[in-house]
Biopython code that builds the backbone (N, CA, C, O; Angstrom):
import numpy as np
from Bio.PDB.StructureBuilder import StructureBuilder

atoms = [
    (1, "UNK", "N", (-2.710, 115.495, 22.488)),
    (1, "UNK", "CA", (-3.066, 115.950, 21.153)),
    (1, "UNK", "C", (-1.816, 116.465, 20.465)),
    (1, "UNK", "O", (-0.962, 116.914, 21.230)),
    (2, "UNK", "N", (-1.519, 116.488, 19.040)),
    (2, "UNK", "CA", (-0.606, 116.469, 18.190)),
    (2, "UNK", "C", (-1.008, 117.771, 16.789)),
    (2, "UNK", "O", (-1.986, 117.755, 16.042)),
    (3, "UNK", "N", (-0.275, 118.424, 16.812)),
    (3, "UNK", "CA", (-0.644, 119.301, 15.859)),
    (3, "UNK", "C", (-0.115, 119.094, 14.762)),
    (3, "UNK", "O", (0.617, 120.079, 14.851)),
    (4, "UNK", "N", (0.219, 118.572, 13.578)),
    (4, "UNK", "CA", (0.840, 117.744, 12.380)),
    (4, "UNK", "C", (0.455, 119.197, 11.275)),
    (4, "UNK", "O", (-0.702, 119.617, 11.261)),
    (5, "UNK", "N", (1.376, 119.762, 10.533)),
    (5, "UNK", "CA", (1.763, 120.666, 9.718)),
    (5, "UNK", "C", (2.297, 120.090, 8.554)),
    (5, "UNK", "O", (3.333, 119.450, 8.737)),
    (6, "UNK", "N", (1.763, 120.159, 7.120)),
    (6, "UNK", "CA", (2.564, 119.418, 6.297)),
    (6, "UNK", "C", (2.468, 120.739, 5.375)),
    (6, "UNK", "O", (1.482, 121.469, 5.270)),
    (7, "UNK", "N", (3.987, 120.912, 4.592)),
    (7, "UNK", "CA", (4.170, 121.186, 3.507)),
    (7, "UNK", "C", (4.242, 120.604, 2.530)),
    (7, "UNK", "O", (5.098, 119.722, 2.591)),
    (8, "UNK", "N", (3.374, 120.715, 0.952)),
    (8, "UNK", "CA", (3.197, 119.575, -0.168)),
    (8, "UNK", "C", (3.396, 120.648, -1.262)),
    (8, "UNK", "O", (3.494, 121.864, -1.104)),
    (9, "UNK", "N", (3.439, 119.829, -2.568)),
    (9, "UNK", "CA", (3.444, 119.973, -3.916)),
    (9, "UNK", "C", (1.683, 120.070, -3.756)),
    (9, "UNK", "O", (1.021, 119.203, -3.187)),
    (10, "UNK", "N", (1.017, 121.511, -4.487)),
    (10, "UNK", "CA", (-0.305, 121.712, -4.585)),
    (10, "UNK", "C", (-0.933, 121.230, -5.422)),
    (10, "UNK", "O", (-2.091, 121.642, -5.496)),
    (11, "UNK", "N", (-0.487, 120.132, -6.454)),
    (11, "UNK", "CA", (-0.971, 119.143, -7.283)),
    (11, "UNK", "C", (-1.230, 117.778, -6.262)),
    (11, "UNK", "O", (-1.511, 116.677, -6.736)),
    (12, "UNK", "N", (-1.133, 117.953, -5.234)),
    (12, "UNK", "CA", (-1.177, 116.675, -4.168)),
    (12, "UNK", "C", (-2.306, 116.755, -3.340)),
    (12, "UNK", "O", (-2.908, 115.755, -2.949)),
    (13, "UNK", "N", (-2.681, 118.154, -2.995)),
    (13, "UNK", "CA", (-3.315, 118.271, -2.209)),
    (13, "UNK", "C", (-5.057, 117.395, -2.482)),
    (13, "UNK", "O", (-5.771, 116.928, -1.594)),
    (14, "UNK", "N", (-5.288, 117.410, -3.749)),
    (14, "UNK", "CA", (-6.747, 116.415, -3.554)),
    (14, "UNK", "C", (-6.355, 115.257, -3.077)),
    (14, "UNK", "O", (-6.822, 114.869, -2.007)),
    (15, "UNK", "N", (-5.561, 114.602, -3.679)),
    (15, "UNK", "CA", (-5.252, 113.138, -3.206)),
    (15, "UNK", "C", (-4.719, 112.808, -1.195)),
    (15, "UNK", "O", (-4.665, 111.806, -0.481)),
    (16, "UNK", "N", (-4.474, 114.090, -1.029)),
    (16, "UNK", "CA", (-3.932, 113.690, 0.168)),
    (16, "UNK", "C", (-5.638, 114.302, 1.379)),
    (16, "UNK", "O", (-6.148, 113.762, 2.361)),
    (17, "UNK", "N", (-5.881, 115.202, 0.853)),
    (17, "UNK", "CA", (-7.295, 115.537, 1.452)),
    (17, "UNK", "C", (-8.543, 113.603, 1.399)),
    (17, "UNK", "O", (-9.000, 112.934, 2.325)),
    (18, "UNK", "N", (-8.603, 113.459, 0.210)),
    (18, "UNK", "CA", (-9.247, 112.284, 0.037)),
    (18, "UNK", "C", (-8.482, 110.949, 1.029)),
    (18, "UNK", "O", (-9.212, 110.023, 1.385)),
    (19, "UNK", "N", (-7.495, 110.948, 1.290)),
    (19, "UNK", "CA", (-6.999, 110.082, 1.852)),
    (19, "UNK", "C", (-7.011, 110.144, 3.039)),
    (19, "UNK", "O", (-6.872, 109.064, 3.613)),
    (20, "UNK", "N", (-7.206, 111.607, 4.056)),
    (20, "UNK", "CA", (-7.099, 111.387, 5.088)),
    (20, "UNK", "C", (-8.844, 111.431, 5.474)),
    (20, "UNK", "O", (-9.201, 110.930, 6.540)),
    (21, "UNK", "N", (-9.728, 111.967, 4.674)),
    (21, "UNK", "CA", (-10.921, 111.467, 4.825)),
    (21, "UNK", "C", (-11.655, 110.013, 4.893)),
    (21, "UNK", "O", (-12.758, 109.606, 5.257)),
    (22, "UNK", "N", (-10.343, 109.382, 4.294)),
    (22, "UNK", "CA", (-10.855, 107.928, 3.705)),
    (22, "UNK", "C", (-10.411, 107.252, 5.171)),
    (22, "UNK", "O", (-10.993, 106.196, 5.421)),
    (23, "UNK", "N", (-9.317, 107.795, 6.315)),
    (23, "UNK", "CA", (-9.400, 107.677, 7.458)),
    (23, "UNK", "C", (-10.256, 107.848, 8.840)),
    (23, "UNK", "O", (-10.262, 107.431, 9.998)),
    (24, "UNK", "N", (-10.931, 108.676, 8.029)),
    (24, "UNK", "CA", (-11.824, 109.088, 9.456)),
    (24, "UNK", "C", (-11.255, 110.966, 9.443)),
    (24, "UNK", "O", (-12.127, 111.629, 10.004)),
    (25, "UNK", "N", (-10.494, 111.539, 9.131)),
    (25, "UNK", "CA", (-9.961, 112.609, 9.169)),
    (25, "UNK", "C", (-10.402, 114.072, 8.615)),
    (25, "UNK", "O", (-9.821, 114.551, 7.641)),
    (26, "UNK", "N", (-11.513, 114.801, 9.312)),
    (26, "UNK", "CA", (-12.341, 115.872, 8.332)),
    (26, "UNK", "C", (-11.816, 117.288, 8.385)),
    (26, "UNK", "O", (-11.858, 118.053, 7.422)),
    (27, "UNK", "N", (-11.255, 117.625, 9.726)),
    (27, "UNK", "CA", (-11.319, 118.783, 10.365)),
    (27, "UNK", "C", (-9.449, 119.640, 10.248)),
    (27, "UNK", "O", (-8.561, 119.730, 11.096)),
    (28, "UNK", "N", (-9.551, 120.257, 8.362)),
    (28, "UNK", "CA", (-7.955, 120.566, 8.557)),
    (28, "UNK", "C", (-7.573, 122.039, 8.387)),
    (28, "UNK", "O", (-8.574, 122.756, 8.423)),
    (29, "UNK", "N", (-6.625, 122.589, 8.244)),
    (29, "UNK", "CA", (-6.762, 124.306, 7.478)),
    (29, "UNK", "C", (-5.559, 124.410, 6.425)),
    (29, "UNK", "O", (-4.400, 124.672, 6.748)),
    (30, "UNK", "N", (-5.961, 124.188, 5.230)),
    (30, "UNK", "CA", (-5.241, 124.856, 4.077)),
    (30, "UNK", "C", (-4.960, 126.518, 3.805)),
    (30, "UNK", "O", (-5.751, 127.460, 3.849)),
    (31, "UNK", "N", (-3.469, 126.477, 3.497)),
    (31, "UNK", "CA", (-2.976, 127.430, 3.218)),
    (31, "UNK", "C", (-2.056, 127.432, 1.963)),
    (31, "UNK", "O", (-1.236, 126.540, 1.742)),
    (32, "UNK", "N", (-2.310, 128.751, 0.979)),
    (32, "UNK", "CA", (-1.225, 128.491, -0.083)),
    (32, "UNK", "C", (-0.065, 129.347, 0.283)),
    (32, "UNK", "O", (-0.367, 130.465, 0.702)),
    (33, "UNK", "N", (1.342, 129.021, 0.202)),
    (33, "UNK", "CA", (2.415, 129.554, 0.808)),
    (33, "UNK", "C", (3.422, 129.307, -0.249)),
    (33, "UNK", "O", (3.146, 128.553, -1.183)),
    (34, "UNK", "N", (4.726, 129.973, -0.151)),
    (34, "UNK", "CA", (5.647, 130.036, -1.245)),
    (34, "UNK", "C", (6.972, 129.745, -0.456)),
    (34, "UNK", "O", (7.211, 130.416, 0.548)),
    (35, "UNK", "N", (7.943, 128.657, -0.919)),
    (35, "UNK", "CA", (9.098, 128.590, 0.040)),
    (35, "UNK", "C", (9.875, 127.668, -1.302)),
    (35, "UNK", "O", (9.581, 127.568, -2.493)),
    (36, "UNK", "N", (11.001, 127.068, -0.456)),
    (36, "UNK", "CA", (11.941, 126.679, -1.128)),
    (36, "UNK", "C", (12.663, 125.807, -0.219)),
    (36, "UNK", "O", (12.947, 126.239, 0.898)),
    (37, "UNK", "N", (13.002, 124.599, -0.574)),
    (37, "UNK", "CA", (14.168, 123.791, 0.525)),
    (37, "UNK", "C", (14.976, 123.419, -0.534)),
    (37, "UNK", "O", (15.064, 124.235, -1.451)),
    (38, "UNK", "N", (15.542, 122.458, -0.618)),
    (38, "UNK", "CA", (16.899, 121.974, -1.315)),
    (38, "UNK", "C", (17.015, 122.357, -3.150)),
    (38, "UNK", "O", (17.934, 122.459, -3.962)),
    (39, "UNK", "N", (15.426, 122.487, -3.180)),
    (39, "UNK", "CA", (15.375, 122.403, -4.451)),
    (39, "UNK", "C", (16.191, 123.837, -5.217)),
    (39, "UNK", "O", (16.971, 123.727, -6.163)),
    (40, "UNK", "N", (15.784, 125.218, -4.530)),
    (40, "UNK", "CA", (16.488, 126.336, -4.703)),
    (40, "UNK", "C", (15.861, 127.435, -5.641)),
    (40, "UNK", "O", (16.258, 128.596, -5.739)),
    (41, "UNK", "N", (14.976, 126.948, -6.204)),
    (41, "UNK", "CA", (13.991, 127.576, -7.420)),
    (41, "UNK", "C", (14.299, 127.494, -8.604)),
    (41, "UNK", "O", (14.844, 126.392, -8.667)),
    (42, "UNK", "N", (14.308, 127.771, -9.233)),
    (42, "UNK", "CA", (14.612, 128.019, -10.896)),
    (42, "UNK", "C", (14.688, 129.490, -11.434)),
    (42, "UNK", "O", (14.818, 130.576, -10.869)),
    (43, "UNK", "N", (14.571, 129.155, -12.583)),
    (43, "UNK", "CA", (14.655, 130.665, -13.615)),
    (43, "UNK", "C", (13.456, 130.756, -14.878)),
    (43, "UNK", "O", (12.882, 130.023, -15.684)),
    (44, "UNK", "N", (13.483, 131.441, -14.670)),
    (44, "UNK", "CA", (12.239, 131.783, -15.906)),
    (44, "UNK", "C", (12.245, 132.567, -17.045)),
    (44, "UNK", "O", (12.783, 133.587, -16.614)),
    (45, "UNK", "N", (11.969, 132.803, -18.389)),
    (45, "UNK", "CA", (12.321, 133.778, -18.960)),
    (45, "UNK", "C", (10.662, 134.703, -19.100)),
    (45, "UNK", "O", (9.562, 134.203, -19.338)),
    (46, "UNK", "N", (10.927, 135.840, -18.911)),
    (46, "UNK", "CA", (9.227, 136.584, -19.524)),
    (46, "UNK", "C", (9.663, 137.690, -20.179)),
    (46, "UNK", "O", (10.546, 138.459, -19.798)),
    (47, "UNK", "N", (8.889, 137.763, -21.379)),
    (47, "UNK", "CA", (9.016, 139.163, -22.354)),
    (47, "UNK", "C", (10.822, 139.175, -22.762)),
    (47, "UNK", "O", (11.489, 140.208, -22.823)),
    (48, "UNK", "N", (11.290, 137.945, -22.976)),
    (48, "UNK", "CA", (12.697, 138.216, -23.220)),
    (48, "UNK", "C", (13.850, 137.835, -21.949)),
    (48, "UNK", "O", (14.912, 137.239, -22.128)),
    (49, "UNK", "N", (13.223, 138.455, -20.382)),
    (49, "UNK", "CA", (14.241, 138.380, -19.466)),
    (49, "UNK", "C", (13.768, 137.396, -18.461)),
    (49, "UNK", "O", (12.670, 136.938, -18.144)),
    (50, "UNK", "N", (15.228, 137.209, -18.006)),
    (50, "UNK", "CA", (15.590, 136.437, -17.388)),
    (50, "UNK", "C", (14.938, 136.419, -15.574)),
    (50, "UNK", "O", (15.268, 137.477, -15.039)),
    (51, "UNK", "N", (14.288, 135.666, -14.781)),
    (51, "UNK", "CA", (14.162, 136.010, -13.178)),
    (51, "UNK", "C", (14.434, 134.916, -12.942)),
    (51, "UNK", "O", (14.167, 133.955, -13.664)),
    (52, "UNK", "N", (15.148, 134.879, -11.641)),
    (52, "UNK", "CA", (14.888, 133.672, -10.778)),
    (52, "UNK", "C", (14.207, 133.527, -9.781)),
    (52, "UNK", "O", (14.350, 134.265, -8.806)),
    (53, "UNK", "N", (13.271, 132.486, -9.822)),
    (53, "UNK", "CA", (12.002, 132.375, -9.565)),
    (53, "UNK", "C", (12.704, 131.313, -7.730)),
    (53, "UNK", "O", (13.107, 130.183, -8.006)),
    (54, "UNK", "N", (12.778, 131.607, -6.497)),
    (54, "UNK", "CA", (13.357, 131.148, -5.608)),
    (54, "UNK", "C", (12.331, 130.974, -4.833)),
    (54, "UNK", "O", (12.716, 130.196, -3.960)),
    (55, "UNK", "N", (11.075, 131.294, -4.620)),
    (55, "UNK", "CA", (10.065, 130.731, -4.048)),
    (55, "UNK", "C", (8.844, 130.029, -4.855)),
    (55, "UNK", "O", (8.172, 130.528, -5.757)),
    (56, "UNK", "N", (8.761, 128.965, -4.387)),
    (56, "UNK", "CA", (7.925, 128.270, -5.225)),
    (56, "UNK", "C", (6.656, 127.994, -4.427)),
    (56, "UNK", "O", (6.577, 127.754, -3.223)),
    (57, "UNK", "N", (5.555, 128.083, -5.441)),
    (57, "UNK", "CA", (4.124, 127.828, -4.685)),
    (57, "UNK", "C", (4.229, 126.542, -4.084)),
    (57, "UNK", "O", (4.952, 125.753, -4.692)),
    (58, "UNK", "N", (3.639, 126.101, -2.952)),
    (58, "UNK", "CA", (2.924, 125.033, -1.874)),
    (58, "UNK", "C", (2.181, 125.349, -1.246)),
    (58, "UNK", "O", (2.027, 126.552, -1.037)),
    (59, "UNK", "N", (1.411, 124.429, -0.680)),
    (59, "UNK", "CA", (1.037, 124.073, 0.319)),
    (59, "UNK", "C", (1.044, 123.232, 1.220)),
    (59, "UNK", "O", (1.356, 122.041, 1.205)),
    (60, "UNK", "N", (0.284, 124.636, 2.913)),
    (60, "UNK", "CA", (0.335, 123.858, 4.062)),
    (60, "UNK", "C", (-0.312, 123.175, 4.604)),
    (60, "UNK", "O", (-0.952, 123.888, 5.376)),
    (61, "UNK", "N", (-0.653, 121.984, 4.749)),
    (61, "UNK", "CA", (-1.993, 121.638, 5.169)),
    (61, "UNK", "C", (-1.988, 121.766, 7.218)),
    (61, "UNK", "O", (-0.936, 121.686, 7.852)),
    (62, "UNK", "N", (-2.805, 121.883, 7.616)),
    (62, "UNK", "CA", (-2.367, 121.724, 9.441)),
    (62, "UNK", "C", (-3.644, 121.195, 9.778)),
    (62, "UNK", "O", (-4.734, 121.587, 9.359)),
    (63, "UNK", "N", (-3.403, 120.246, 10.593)),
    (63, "UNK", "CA", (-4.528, 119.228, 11.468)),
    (63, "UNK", "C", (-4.076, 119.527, 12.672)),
    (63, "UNK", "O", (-2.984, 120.082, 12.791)),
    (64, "UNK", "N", (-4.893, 119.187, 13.817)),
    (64, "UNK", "CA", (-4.670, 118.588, 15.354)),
    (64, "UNK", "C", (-5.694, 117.277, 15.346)),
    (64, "UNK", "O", (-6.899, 117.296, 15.097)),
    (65, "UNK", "N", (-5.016, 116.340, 15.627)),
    (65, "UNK", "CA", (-5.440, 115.045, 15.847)),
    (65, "UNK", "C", (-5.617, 113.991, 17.526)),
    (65, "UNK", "O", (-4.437, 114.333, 17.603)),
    (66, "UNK", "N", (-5.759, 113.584, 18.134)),
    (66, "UNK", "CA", (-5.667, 112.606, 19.285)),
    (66, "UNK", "C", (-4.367, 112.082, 19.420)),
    (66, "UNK", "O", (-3.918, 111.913, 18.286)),
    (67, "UNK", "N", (-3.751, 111.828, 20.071)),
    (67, "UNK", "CA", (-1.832, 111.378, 20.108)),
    (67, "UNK", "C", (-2.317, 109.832, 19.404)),
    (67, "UNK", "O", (-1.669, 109.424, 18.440)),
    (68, "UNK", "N", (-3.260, 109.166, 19.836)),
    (68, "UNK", "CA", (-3.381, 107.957, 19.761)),
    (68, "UNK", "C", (-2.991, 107.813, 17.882)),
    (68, "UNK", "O", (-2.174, 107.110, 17.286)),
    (69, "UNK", "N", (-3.774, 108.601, 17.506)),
    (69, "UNK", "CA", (-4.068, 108.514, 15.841)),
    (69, "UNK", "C", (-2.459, 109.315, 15.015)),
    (69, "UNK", "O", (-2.186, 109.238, 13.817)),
    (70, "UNK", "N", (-1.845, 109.845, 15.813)),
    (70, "UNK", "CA", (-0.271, 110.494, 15.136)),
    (70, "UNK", "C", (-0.152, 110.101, 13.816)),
    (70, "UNK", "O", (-0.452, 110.613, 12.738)),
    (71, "UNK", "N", (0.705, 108.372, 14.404)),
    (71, "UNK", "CA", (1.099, 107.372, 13.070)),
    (71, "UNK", "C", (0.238, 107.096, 11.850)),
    (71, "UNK", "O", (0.505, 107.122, 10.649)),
    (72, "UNK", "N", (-1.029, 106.788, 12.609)),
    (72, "UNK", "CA", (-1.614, 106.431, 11.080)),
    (72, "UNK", "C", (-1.575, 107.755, 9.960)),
    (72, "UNK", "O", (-1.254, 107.768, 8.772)),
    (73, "UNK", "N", (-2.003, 108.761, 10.795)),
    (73, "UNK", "CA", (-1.848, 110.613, 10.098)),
    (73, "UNK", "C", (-1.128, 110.302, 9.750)),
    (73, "UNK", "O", (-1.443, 109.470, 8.900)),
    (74, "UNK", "N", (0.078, 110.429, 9.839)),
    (74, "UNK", "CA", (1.675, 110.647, 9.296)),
    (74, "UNK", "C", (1.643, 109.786, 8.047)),
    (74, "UNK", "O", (1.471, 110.318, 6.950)),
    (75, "UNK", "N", (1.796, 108.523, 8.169)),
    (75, "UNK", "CA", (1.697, 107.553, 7.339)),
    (75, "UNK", "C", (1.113, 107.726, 5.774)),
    (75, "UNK", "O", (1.701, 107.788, 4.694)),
    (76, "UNK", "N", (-0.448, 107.779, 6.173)),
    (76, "UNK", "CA", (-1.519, 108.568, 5.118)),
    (76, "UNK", "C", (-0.968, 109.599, 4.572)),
    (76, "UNK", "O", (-0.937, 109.475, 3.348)),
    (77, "UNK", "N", (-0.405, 110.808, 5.044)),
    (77, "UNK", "CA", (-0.730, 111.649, 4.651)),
    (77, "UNK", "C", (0.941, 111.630, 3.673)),
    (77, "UNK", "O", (1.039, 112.044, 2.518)),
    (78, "UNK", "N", (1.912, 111.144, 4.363)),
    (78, "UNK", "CA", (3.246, 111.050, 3.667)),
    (78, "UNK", "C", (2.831, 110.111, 2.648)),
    (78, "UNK", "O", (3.883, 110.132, 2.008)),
    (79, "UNK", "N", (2.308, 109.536, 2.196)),
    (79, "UNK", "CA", (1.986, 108.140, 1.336)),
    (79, "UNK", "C", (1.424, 108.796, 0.055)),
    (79, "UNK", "O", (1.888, 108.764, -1.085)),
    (80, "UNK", "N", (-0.024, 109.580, 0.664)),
    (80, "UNK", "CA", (-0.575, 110.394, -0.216)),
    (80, "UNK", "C", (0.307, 111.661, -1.189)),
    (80, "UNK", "O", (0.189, 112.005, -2.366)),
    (81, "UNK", "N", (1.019, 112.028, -0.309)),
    (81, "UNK", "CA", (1.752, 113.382, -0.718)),
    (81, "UNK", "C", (3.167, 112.833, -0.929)),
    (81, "UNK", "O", (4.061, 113.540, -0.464)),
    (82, "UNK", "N", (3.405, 112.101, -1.327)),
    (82, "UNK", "CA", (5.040, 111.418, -2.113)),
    (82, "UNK", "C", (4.767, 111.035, -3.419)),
    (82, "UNK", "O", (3.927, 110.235, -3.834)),
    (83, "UNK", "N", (5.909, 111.978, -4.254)),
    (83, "UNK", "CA", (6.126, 111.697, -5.440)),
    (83, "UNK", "C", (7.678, 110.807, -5.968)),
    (83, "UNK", "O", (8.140, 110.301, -6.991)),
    (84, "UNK", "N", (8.027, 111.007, -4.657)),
    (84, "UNK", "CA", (9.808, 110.685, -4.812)),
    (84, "UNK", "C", (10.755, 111.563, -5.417)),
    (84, "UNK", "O", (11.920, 111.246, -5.659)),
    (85, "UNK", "N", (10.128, 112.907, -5.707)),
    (85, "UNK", "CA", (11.037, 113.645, -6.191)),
    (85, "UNK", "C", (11.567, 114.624, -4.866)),
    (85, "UNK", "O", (11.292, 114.522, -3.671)),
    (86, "UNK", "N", (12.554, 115.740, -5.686)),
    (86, "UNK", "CA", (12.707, 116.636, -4.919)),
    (86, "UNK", "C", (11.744, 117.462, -4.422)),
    (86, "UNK", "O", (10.847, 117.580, -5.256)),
    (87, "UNK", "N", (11.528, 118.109, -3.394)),
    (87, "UNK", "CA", (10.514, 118.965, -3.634)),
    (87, "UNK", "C", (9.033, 118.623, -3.188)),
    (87, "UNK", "O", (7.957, 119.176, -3.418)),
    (88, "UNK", "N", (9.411, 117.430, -2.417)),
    (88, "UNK", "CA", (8.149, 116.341, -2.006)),
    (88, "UNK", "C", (7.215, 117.632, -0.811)),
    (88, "UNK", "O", (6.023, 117.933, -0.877)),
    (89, "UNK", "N", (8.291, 118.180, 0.215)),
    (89, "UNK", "CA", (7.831, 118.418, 1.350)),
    (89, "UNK", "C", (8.152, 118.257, 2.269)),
    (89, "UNK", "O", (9.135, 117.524, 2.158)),
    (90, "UNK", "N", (7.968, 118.476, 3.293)),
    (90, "UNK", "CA", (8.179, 118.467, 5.138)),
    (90, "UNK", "C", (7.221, 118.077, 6.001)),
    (90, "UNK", "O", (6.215, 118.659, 5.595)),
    (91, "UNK", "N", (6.943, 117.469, 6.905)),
    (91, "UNK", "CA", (5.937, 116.976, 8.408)),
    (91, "UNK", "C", (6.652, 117.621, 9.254)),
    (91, "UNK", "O", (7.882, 117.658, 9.214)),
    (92, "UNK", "N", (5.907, 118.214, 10.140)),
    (92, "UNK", "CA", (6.225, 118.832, 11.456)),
    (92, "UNK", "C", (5.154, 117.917, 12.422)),
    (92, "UNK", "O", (4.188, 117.320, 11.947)),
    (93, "UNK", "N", (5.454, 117.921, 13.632)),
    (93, "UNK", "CA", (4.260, 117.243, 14.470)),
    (93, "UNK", "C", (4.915, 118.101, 15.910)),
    (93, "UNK", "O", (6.106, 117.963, 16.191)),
    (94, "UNK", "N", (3.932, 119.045, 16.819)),
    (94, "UNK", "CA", (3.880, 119.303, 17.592)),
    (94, "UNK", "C", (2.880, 119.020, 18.689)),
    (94, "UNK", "O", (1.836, 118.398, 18.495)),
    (95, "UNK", "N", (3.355, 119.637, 20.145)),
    (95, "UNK", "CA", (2.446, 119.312, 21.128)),
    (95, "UNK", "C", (1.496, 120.385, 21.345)),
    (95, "UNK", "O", (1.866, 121.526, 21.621)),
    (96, "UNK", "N", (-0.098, 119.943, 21.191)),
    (96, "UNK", "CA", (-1.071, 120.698, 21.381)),
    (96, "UNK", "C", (-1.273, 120.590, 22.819)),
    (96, "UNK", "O", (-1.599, 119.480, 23.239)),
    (97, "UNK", "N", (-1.088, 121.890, 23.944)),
    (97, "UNK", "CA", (-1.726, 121.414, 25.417)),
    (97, "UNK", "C", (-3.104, 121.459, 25.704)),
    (97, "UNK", "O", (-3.653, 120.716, 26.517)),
    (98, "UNK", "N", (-3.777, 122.509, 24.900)),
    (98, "UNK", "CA", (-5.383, 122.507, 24.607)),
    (98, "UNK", "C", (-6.176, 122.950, 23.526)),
    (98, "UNK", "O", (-5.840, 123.797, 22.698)),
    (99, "UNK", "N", (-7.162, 122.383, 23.571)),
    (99, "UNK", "CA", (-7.690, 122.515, 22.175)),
    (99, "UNK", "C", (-9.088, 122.731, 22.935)),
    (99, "UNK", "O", (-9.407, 121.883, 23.769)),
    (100, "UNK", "N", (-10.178, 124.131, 22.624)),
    (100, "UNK", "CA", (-11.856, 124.532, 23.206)),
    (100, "UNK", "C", (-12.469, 124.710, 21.809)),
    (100, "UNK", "O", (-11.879, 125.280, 20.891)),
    (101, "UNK", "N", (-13.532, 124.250, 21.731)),
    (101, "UNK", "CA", (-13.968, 124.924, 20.858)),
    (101, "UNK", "C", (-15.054, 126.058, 21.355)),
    (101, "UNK", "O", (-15.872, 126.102, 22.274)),
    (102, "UNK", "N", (-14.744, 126.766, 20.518)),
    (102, "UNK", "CA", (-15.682, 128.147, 20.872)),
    (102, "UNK", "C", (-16.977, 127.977, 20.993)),
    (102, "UNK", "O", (-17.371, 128.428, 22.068)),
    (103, "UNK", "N", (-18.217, 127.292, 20.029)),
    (103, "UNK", "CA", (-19.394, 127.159, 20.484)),
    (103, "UNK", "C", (-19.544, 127.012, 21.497)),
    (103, "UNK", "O", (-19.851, 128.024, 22.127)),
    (104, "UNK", "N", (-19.432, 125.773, 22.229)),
    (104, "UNK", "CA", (-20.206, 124.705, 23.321)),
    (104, "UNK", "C", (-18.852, 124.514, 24.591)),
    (104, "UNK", "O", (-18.906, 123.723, 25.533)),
    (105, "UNK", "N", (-17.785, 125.393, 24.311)),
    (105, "UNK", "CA", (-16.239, 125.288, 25.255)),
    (105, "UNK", "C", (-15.819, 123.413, 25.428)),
    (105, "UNK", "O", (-14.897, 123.128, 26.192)),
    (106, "UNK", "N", (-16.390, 122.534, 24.850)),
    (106, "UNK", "CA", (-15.531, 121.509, 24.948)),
    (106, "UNK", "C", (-14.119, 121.298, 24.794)),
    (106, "UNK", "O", (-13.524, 121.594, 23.758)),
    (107, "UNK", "N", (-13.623, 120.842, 25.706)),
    (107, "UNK", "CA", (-12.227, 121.219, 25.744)),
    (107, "UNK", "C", (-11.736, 119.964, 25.434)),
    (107, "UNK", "O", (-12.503, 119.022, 25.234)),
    (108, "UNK", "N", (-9.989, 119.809, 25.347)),
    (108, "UNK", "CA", (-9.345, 118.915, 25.192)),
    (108, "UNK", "C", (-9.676, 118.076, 23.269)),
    (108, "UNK", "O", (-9.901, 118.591, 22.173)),
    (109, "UNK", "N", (-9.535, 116.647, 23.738)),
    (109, "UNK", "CA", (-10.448, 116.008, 22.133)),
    (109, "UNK", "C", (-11.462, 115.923, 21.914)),
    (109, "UNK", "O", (-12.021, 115.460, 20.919)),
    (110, "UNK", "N", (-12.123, 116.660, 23.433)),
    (110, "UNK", "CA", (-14.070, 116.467, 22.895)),
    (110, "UNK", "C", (-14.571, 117.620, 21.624)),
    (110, "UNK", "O", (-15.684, 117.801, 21.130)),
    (111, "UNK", "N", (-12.783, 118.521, 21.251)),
    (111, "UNK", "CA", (-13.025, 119.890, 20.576)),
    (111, "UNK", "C", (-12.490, 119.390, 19.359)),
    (111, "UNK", "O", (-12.455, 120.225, 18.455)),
    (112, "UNK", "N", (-12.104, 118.366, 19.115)),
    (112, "UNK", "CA", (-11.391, 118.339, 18.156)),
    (112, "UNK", "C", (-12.744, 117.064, 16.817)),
    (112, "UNK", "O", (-12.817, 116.885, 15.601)),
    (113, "UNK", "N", (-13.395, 116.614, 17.870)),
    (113, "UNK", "CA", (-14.776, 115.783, 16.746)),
    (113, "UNK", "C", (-15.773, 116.738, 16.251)),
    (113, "UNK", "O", (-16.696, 116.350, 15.535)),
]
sb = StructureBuilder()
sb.init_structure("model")
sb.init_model(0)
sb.init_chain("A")
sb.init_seg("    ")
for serial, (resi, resn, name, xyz) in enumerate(atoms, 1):
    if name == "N":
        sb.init_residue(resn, " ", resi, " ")
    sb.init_atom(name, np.array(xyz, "f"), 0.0, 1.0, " ", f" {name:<3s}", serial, name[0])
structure = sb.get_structure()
């Protein structure tokens, strides 16, 4: 199992939710978070003055998926969430060693359907 973490532009996030549903893909956890990579932030003016604005809103989306299914995830979800600009985002993909779910303790991918 694969734990896949994406950071996006939050104008993306319907299109990339719809897309990985349109896979088979239901089970994710959104988070809104504030960061910055190459882009660096900007500046803003309010009431006259000047801030620089260095964290910018995103979001994280995080799945755990089956190893088998990685690529197609990745694929989808980079496809969905590309604008070609700066500022697109990041994929992380880590190793999940177990996954239970709390109701019924199914362990492994029987926790993850």
């Amino acid at each position: 199992m694969k734990k896949i973490e994406a950071i996006i532009q939050p104008f993306k996030l319907d299109e990339v939710k719809t897309a990985l549903k349109e896979i088979g893909i239901d089970g994710m956890t959104v988070c809104e978070v504030r960061g910055h990579g190459r882009q660096k932030g900007h500046t803003e003016i309010y009431r006259g003055q000047e801030y620089n604005v260095d964290l910018l809103p995103k979001v994280k989306i995080e799945l755990v998926v089956a190893t088998a299914r990685v690529e197609e995830v990745l694929r989808t979800l980079a496809f969905a969430a590309r604008t070609g600009k700066i500022g697109d985002g990041k994929i992380f993909v880590y190793e999940v060693l177990e996954a239970i779910r709390i109701r019924n303790n199914d362990r492994g991918e029987l926790a993850l359907n």
